[in-house]
SEDO-33554 format. One record per atom (N, C-alpha, C, O): atom name; z, x, y. Coordinates in nm, 2 decimals, decimal comma. Each point is the difference from the previous one (the first is absolute). Example, Ala and Ser with C-alpha at 12.3 -4.5 7.8 and 13.67 -1.06 7.14 Angstrom:
// SEDO-33554
   atome       pz       px       py
       N     0,78     1,32    -0,57
      CA     0,00    -0,09     0,12
       C     0,00     0,09     0,12
       O     0,07     0,10     0,00
       N    -0,14    -0,14     0,11
      CA     0,00     0,09     0,11
       C     0,08    -0,08     0,11
       O     0,01     0,05     0,11
END
This chain:
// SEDO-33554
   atome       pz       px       py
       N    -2,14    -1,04     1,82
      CA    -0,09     0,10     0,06
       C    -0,13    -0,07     0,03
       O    -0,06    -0,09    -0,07
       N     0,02     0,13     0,18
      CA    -0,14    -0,08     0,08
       C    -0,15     0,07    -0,09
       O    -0,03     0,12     0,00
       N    -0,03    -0,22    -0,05
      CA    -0,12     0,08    -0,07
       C    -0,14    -0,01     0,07
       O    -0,06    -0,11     0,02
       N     0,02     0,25     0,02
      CA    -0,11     0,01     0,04
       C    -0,15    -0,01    -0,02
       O    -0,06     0,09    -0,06
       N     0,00    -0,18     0,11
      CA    -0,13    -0,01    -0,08
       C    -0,11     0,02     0,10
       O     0,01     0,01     0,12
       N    -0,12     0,01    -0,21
      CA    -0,08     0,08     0,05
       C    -0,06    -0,06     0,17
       O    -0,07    -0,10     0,02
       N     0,11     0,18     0,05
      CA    -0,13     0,01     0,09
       C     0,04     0,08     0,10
       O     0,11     0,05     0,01
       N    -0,25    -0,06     0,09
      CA     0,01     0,13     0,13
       C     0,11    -0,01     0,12
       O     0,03    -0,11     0,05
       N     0,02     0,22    -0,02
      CA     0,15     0,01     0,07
       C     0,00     0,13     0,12
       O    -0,01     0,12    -0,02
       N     0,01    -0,15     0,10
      CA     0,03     0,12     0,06
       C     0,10     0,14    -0,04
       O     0,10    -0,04    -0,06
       N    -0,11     0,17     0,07
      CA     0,07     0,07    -0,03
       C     0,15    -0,01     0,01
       O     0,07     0,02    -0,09
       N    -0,01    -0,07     0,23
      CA     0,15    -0,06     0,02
       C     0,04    -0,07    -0,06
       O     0,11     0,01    -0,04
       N    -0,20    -0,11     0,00
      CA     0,06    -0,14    -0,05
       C     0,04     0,06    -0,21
       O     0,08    -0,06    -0,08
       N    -0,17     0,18     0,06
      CA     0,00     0,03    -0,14
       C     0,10     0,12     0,02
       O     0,09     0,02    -0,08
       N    -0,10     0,03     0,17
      CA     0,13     0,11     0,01
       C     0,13    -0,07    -0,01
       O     0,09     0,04    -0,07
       N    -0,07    -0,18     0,16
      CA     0,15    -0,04    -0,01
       C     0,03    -0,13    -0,14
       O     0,11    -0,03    -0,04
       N    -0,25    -0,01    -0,02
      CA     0,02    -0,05    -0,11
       C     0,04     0,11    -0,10
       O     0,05    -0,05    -0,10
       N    -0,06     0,16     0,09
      CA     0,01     0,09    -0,10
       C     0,11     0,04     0,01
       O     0,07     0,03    -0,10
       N    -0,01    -0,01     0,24
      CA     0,17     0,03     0,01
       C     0,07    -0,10    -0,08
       O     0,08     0,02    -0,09
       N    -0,12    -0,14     0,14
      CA     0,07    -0,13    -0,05
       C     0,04     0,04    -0,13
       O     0,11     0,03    -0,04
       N    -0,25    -0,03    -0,04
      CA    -0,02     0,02    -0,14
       C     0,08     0,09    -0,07
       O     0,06    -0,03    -0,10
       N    -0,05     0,13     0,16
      CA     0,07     0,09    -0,06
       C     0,17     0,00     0,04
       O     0,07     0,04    -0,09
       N     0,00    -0,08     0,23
      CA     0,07    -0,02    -0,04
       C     0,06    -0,13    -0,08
       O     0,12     0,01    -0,03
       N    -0,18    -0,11     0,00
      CA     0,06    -0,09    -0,09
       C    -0,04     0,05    -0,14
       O     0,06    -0,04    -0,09
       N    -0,17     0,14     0,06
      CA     0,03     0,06    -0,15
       C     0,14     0,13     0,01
       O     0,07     0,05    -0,09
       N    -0,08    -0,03     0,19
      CA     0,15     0,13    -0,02
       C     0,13    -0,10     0,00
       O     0,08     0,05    -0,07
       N    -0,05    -0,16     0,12
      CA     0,10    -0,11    -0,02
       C     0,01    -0,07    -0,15
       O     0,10    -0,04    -0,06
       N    -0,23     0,04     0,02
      CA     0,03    -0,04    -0,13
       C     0,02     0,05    -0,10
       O     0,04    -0,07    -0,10
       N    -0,06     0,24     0,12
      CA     0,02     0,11    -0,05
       C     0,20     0,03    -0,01
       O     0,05     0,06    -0,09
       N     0,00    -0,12     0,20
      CA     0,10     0,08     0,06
       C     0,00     0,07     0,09
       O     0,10     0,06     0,00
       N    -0,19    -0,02     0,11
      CA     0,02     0,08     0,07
       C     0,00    -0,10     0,13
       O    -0,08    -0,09     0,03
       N     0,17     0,13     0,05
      CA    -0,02    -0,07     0,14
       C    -0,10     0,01     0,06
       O    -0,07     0,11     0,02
       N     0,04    -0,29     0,03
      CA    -0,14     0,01     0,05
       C    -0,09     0,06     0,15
       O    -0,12     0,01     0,02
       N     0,25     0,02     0,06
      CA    -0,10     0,07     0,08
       C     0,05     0,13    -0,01
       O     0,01     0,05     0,11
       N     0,01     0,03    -0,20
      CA    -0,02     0,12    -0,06
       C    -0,17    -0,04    -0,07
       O    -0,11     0,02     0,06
       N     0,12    -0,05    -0,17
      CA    -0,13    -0,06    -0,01
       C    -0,09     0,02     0,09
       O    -0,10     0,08    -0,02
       N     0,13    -0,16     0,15
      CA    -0,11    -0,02     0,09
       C    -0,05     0,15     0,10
       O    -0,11     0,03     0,04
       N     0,24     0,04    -0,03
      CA    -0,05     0,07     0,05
       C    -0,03     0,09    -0,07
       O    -0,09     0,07     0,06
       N     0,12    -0,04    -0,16
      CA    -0,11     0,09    -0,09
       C    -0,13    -0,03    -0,01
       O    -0,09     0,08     0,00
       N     0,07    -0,22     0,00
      CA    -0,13    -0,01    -0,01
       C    -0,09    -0,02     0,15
       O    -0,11    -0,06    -0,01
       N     0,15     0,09     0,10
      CA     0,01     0,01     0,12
       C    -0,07     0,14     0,02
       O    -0,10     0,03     0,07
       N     0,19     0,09    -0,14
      CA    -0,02     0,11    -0,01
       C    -0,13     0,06    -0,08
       O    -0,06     0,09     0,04
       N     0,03    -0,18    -0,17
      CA    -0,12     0,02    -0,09
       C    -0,08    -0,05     0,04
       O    -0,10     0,01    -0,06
       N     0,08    -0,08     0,20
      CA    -0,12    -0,08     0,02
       C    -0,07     0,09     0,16
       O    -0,10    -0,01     0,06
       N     0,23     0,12    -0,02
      CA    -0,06     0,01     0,18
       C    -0,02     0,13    -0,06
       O     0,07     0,07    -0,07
       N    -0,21    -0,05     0,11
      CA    -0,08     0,11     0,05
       C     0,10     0,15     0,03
       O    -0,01     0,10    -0,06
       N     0,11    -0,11     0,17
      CA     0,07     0,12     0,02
       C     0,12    -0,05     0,01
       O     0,02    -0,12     0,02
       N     0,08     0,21    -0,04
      CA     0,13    -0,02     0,04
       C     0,05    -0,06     0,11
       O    -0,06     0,00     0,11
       N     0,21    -0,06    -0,15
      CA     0,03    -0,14     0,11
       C     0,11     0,05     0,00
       O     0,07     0,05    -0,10
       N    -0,03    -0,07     0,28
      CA     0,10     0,03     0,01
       C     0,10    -0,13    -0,01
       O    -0,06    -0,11     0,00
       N     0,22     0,11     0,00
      CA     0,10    -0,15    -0,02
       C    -0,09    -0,05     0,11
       O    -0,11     0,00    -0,05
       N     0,10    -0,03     0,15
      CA    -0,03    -0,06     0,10
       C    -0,12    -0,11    -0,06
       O     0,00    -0,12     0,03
       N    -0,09     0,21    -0,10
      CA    -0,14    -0,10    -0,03
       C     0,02    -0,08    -0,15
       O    -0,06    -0,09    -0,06
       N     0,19     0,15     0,03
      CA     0,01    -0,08    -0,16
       C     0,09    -0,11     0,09
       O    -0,01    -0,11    -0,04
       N     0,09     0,13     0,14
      CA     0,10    -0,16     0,08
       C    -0,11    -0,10     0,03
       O    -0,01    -0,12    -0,04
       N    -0,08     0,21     0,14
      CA    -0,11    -0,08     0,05
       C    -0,02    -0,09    -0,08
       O     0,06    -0,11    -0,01
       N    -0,22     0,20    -0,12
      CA    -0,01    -0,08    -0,12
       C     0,04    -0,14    -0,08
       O    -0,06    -0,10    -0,03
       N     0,21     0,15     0,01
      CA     0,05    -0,09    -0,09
       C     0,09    -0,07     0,03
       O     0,07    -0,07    -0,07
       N    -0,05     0,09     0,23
      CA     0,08    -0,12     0,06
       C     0,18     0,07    -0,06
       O     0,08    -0,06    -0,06
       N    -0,08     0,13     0,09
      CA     0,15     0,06    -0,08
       C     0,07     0,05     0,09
       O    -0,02     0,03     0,12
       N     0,11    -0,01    -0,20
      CA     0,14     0,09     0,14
       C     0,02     0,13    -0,03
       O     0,00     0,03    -0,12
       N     0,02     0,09     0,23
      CA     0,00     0,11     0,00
       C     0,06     0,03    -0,13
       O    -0,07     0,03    -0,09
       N     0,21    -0,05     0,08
      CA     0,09     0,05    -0,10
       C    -0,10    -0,08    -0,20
       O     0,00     0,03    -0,12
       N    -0,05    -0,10     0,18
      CA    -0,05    -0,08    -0,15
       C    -0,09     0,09    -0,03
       O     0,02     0,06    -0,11
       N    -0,13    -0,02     0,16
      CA    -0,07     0,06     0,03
       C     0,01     0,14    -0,03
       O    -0,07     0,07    -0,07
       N     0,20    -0,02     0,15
      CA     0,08     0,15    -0,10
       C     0,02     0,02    -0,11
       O    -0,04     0,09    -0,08
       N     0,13    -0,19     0,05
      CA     0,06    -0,02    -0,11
       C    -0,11    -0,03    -0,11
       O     0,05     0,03    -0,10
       N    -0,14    -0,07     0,09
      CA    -0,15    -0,04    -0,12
       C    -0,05     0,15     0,04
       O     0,02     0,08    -0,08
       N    -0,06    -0,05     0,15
      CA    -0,04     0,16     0,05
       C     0,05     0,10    -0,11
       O    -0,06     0,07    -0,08
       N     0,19    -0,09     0,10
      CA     0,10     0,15    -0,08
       C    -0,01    -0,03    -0,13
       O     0,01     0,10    -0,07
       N    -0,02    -0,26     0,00
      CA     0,03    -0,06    -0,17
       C    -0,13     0,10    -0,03
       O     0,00     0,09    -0,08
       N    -0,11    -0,14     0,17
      CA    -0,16     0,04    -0,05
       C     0,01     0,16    -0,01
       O    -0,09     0,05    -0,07
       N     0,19     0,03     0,14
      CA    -0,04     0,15     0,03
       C     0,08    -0,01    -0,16
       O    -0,04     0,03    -0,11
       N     0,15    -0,07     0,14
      CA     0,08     0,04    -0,17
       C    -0,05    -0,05    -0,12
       O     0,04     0,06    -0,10
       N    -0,13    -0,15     0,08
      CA    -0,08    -0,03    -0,08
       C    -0,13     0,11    -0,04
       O    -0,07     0,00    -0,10
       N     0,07     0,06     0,22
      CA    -0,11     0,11     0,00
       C    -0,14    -0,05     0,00
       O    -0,09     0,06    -0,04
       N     0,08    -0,16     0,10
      CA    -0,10    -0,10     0,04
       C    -0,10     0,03     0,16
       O    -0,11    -0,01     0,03
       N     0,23     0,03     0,03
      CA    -0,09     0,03     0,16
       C     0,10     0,12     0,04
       O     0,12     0,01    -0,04
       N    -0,19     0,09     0,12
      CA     0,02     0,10     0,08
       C    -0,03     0,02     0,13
       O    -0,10    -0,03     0,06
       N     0,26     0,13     0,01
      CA    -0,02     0,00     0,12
       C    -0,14     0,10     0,06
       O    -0,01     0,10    -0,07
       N    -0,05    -0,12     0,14
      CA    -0,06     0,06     0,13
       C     0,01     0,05     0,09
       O     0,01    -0,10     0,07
       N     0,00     0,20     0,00
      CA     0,02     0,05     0,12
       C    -0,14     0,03     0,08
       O    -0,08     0,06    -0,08
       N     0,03    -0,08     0,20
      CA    -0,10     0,00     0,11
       C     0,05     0,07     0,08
       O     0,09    -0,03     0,08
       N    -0,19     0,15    -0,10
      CA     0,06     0,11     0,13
       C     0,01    -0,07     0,14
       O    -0,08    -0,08     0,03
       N     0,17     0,11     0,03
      CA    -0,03    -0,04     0,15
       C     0,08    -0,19     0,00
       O     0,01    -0,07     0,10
       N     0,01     0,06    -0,20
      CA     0,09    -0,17    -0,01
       C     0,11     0,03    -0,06
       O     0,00     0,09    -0,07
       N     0,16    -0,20     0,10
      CA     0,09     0,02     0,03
       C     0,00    -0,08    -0,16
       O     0,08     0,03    -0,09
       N    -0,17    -0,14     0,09
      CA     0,03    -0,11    -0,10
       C    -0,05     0,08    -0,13
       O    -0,08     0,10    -0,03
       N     0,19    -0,22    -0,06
      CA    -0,06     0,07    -0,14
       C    -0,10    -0,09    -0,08
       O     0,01    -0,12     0,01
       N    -0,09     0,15    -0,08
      CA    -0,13    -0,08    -0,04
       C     0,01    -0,03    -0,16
       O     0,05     0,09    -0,07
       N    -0,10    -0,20     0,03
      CA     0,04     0,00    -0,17
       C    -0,11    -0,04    -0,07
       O    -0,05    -0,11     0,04
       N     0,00     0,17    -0,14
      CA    -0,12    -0,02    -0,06
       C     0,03    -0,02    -0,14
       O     0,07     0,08    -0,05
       N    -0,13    -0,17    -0,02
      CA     0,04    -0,03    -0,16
       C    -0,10     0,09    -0,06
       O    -0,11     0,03     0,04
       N     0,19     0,00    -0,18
      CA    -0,15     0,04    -0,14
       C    -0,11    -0,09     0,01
       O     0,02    -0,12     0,02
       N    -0,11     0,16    -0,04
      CA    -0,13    -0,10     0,00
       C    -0,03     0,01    -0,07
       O    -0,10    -0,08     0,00
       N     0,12     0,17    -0,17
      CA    -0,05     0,01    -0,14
       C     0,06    -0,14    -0,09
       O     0,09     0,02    -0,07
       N    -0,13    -0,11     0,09
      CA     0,13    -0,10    -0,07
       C    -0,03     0,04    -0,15
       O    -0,08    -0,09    -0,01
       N     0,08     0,13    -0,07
      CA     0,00     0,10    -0,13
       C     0,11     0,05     0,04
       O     0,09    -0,02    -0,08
       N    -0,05     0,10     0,20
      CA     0,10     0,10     0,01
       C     0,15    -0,14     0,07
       O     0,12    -0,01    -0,03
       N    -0,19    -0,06     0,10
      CA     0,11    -0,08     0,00
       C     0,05    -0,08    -0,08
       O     0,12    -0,03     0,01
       N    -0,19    -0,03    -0,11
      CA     0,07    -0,07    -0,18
       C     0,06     0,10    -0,01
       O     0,12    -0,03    -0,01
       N    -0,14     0,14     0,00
      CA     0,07     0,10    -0,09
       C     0,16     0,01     0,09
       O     0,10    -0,02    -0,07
       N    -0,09     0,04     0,21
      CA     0,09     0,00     0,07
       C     0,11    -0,10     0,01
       O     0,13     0,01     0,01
       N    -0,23    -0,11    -0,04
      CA     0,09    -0,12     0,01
       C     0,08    -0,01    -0,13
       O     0,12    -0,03    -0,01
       N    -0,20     0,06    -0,10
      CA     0,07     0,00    -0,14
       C     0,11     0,09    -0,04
       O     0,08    -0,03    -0,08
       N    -0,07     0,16     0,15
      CA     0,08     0,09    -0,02
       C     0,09    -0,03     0,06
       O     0,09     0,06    -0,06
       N    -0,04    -0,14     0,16
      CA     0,09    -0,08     0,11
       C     0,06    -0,10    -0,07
       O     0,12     0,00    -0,03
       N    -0,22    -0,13     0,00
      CA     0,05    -0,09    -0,12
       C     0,08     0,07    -0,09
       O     0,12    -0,03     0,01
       N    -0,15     0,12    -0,11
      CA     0,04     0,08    -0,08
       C     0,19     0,06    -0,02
       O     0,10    -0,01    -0,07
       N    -0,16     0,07     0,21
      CA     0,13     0,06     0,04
       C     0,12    -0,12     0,03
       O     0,10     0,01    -0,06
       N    -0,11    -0,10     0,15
      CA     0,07    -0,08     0,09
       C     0,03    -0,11    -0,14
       O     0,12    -0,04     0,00
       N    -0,20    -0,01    -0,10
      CA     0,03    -0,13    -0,10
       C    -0,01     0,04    -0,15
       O     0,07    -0,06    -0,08
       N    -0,14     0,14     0,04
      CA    -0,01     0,05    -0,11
       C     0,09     0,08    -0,06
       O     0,07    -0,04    -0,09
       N    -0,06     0,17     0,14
      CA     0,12     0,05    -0,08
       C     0,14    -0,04     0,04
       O     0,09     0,01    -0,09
       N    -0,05    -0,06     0,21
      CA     0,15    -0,08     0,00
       C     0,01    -0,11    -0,11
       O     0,10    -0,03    -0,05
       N    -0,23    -0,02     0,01
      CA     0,03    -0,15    -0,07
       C    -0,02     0,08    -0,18
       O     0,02    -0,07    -0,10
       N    -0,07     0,23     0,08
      CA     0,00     0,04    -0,12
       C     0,14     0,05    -0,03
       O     0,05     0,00    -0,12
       N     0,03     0,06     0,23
      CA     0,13     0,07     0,00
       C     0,10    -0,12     0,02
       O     0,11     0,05    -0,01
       N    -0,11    -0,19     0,04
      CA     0,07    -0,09    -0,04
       C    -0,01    -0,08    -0,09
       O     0,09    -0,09     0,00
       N    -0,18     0,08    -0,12
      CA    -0,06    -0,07    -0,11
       C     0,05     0,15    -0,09
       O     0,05    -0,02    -0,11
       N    -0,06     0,13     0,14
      CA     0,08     0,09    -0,12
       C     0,20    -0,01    -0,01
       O     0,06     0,02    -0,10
       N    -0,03    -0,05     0,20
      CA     0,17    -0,08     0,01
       C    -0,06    -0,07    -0,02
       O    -0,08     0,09     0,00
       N     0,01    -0,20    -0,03
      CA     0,13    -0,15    -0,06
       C    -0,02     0,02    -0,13
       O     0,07    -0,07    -0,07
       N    -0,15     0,14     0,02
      CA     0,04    -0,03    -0,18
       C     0,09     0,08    -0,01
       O     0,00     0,04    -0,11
       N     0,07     0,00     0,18
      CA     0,16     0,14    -0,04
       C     0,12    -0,14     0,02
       O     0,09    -0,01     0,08
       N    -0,11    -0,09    -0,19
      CA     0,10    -0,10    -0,01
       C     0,10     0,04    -0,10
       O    -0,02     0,06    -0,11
       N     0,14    -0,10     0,16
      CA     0,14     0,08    -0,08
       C     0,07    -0,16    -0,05
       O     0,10    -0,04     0,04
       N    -0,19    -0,01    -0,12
      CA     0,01    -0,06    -0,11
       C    -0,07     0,02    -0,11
       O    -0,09     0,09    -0,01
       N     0,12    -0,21    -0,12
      CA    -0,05     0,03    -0,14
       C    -0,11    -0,03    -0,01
       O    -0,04    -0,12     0,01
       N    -0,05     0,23    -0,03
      CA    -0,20     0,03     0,05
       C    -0,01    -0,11    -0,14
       O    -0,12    -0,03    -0,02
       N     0,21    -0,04    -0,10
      CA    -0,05    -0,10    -0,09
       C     0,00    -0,13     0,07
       O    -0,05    -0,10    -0,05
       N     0,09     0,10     0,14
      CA     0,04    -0,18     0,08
       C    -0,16    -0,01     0,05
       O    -0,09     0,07     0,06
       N     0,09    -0,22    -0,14
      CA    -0,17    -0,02     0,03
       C    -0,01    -0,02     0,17
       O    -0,10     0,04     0,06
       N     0,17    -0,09    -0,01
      CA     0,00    -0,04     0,14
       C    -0,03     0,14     0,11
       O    -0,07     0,00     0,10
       N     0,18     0,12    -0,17
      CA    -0,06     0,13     0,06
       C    -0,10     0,06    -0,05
       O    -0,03     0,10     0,06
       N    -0,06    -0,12    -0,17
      CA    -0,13     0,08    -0,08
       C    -0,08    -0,10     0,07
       O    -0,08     0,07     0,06
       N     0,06    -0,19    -0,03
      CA    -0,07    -0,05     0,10
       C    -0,05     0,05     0,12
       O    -0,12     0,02     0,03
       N     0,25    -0,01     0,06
      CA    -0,03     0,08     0,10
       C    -0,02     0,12     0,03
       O    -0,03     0,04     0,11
       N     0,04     0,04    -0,23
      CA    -0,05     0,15     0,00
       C    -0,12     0,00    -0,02
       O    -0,07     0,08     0,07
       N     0,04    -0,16    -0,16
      CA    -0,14    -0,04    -0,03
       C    -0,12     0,00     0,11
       O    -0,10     0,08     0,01
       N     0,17    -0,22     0,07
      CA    -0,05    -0,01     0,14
       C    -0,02     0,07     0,10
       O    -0,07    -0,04     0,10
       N     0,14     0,16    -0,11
      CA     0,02     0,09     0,11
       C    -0,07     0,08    -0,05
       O    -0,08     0,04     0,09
       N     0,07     0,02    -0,19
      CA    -0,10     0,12    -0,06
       C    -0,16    -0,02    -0,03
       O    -0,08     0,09    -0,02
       N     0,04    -0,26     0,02
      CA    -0,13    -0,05     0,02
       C    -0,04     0,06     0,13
       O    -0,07     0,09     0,04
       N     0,17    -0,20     0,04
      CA    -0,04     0,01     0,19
       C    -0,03     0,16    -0,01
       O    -0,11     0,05     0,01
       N     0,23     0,04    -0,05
      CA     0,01     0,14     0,02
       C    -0,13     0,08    -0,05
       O    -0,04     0,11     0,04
       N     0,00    -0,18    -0,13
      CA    -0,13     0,05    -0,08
       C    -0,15    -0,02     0,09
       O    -0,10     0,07     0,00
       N     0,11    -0,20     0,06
      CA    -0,13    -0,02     0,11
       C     0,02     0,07     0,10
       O    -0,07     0,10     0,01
       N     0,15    -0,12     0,10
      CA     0,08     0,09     0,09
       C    -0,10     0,18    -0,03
       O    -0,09     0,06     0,06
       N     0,17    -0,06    -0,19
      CA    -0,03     0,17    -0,04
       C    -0,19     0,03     0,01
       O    -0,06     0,10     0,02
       N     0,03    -0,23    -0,05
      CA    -0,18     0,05    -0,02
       C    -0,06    -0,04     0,13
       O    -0,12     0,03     0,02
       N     0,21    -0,10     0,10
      CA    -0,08    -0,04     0,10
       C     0,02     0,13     0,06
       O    -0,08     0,05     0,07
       N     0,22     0,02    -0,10
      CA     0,00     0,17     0,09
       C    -0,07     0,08    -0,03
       O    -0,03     0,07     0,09
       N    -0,03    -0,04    -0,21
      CA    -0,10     0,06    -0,10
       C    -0,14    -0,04     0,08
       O    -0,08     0,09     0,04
       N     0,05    -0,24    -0,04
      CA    -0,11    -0,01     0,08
       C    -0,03     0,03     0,15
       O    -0,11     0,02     0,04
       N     0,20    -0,03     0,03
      CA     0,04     0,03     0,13
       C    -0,04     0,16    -0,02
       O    -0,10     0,05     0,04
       N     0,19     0,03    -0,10
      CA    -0,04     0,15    -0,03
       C    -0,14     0,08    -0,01
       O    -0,04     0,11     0,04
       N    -0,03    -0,24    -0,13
      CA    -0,14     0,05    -0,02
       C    -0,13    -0,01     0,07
       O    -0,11     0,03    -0,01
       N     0,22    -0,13     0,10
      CA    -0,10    -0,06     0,12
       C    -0,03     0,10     0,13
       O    -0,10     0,04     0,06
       N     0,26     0,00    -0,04
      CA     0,01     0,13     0,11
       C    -0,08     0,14    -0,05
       O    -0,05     0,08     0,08
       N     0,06    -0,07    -0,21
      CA    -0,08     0,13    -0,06
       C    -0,16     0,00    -0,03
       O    -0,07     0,10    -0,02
       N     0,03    -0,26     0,03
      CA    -0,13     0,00    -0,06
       C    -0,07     0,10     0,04
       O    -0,08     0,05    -0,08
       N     0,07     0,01     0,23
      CA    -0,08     0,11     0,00
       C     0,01     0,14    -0,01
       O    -0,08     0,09     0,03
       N     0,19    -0,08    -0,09
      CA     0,03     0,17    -0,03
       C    -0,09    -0,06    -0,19
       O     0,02     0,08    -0,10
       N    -0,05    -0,14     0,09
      CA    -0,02     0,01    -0,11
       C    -0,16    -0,02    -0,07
       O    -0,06    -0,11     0,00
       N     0,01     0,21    -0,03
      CA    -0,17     0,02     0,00
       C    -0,06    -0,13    -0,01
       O    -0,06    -0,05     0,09
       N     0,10    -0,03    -0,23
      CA    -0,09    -0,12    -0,04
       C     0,06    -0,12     0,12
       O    -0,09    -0,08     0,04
       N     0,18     0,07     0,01
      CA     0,05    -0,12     0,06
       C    -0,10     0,05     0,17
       O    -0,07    -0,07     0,07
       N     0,13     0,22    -0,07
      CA    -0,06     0,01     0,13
       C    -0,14    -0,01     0,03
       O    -0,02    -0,03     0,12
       N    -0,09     0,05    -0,19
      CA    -0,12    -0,03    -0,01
       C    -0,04    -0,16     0,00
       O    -0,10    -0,07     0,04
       N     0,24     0,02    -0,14
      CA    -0,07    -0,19     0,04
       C     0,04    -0,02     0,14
       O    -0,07    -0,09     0,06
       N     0,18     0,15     0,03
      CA     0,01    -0,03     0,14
       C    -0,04     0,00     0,08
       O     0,01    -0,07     0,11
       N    -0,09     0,20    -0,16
      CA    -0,13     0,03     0,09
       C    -0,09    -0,07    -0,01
       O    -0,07     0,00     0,11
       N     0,03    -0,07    -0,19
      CA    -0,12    -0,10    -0,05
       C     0,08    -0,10     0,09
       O    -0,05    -0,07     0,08
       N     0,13     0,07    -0,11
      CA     0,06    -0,17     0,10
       C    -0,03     0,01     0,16
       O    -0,05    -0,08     0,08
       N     0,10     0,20    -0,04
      CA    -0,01     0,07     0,14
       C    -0,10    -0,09     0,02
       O    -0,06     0,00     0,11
END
């Protein structure tokens, strides 16, 4: 990752370093990088973009360009637009990134977290002798993993809730 240091830049030159930016942090994350890009494409433009100006933009292909479009709408990340009097459809991201951690975590959540808690509860259902140290080992092992796993979903949980919740919601607000 290219690190930026300080000095004066034109608005373009900081608008497409920040795409950069962000899609090699959504790549490193797991998320494909020009999904990445064009989300952040979407958090950075003033009004909604139609496919045409995210191809433009990012040098991409119609169908690529769709296809990162629809992940982001199912992610619940960016939303369609309609413009009275235009044929084209326009896409505009959340811009609360408070609301987008949260989005993104409930997604994580869903897609890696509970498949990997509902497969770590099968493998200790081993149909051998639970005294064989070689299987109390790996039960062992699986119900640690299963035990961190269990509190990163717990934190993930409290992270999407922090603001229904008086004392948490008040420090977010302070963060705001």
């Amino acid at each position: 990752m290219k690190v930026l240091y300080l000095c004066f830049m034109k608005l373009a030159e900081a608008k497409e370093q920040f795409t950069q930016l962000w899609g090699a942090l959504g790549s490193s994350w797991g998320i494909n990088r020009t999904m990445a890009q064009v989300h952040a494409l979407l958090l950075i433009s003033p009004e909604a973009l139609c496919t045409e100006d995210i191809m433009e933009q990012l040098s991409v292909s119609r169908g690529n360009a769709n296809m990162n479009l629809r992940e982001l709408m199912t992610w619940n990340l960016v939303q369609k637009e309609i413009k009275a009097g235009d044929r084209k459809e326009y896409f505009k991201a959340e811009k609360d990134i408070w609301e987008v951690a949260k989005r993104i975590s409930k997604e994580r959540k869903r897609r890696e977290i509970q498949p990997l808690i509902a497969s770590l509860n099968v493998l200790t259902d081993i149909d051998e002798d639970k005294r064989n140290t070689e299987v109390k080992d790996f039960v062992e092992m699986v119900n640690n993993i299963h035990s961190v796993v269990t509190k990163m979903d717990s934190a993930v949980d409290t992270l999407i809730k922090a603001e229904e919740h008086k004392f948490f919601g008040a420090v977010m607000k302070l963060l705001k």
